[in-house]
N, C-alpha and C positions, 0 to 999 in steps of 0.2 A: 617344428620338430625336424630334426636332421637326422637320416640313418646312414650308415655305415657301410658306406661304397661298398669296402672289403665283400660285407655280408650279404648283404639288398642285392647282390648283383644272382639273378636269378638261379643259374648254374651252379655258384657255389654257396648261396644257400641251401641247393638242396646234397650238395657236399654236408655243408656246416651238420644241418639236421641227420642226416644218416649217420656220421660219425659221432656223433652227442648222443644219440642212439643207441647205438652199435658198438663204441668203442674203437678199440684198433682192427682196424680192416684192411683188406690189402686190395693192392692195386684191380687187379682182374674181378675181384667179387663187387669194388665199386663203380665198375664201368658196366658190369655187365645187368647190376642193381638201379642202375641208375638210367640206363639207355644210353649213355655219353662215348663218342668216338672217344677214340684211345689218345690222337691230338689234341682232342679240345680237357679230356680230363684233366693230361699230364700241364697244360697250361695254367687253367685252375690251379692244380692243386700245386702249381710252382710258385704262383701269385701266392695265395696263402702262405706259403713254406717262405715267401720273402717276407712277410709282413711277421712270423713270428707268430701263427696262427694254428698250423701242423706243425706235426711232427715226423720227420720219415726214419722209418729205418732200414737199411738192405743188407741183406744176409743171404746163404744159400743154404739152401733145403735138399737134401739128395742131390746133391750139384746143380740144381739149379737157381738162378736168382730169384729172391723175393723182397717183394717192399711192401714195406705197410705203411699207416698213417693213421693216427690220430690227432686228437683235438690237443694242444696246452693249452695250459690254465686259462692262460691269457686266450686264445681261441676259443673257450666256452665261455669265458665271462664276454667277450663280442658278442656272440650267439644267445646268450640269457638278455643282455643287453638291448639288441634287436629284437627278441621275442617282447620285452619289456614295451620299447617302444610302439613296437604294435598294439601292442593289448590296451593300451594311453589312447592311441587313436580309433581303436574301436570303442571303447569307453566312452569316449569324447563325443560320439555319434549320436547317444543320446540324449546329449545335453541341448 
């Protein structure tokens, strides 16, 4: 059973699962949600945004900049996929 670099990788699974969650969420609520230095999220979640996994958007609010992110399709169906395979390998454990 092979999982899914992108997702298994600890950090941004727990990316993956809050926004599967939560929906579109923006930068600051998921650093601060999360415990994640403000470097290591922005890398994450640029990984992800390369692979076609996020989505971001930035726009300004009262003049000032904001970004959000969400999951595409294609980013949840990773994420259901990996929960999938989990759930196969705990299953498996009784056998």
């Amino acid at each position: 059973m092979e999982f899914d670099k992108l997702v298994h990788q600890p950090t941004r699974l727990q990316i993956f699962a809050y926004l599967y969650r939560h929906g579109e969420t923006g930068f600051t609520e998921l650093q601060e949600e999360l415990g994640i230095t403000e470097g290591n999220l922005a890398s994450h979640l640029g990984t992800m945004e390369d692979s076609d996994a996020v989505a971001v958007e930035k726009e300004f609010v009262d003049r000032k900049p904001k970004t959000t992110y969400r999951l595409t399709d294609g980013g949840e169906t990773a994420f259901e996929d990996h929960i999938d395979r989990l759930e196969a390998l705990i299953d498996g454990l009784d056998e």
